[in-house]
N, C-alpha and C positions, 0 to 999 in steps of 0.2 A: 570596397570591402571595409566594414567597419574596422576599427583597431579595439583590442582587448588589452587593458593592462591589466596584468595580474601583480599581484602586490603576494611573491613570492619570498620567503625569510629562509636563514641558515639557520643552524643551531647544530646543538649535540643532544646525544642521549643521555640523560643522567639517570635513569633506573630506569629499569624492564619487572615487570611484575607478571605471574598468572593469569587468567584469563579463562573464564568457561566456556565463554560462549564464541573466541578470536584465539586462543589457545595464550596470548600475551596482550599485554598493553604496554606503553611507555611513557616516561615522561621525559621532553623535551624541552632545551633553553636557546631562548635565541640569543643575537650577540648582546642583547642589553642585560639578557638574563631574565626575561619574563617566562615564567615555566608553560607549558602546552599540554595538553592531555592529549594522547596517540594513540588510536584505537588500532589492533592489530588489523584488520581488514582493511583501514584505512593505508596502507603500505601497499605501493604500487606492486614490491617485487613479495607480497602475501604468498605463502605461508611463510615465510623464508625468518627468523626473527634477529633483528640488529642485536648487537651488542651495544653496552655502555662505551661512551666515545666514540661512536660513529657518528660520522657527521652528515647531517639528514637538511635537507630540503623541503619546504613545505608551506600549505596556504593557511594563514588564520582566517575560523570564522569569527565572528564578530563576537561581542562580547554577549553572555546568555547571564538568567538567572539560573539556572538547569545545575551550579556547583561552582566552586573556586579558581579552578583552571579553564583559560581559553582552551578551544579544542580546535585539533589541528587535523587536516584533509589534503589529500593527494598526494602523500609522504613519501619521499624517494630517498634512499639509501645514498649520497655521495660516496665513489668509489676512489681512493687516491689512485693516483694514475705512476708514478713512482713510487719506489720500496716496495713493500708491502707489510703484513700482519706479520708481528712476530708470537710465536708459540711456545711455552714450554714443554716439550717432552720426557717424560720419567720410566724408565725400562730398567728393572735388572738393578737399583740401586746407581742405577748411571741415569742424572740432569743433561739435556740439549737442550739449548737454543738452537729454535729453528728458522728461517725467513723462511716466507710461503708467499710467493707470488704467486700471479696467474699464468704464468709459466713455468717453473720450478719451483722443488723447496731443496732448500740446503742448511746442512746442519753450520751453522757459526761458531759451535762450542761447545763443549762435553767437560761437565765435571760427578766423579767419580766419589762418593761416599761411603 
């Protein structure tokens, strides 16, 4: 069986924009900081849209004339696998902080204004 190297990079989100035709796009940096252009349907877990600061997986294509950003293909959502996402919740003139695992959410803290 042949071997495949895939020359797979990290990076994070640094804006999510509209999209008419993917409902989003993204742009992404990897660890040097070279930015990506991320096409919503290019995201494995599609429709679903990252937020800023996720930390995303992903193949560069090569470099095009086609615009300024390389563009990136086969985008995977990195999921942290401890903690989780923290949330602000606003009810009633009452602030929580929430942790939201994929287990539980639990309120950390309530303030009152």
């Amino acid at each position: 069986m042949k071997s495949r190297i895939r020359n797979r990079r990290t990076g994070r989100i640094v804006d999510i924009l509209p999209s008419k035709s993917a409902g989003f796009y993204a742009i992404a940096k990897d660890q040097d900081g070279t930015p990506y252009f991320c096409y919503g349907r290019s995201f494995l877990n599609y429709p679903s849209v990252p937020r800023v600061g996720h930390v995303v997986e992903f193949t560069p294509l090569p470099p095009s004339a086609s615009g300024p950003l390389r563009r990136a293909i086969e985008i995977q959502i990195k999921k942290p696998t401890k903690g989780g996402d923290i949330e602000v919740g606003r009810d009633g003139g009452i602030t929580r902080l929430i942790l939201r695992t994929a287990v539980q959410r639990r309120v950390l803290g309530e303030l009152a204004i």
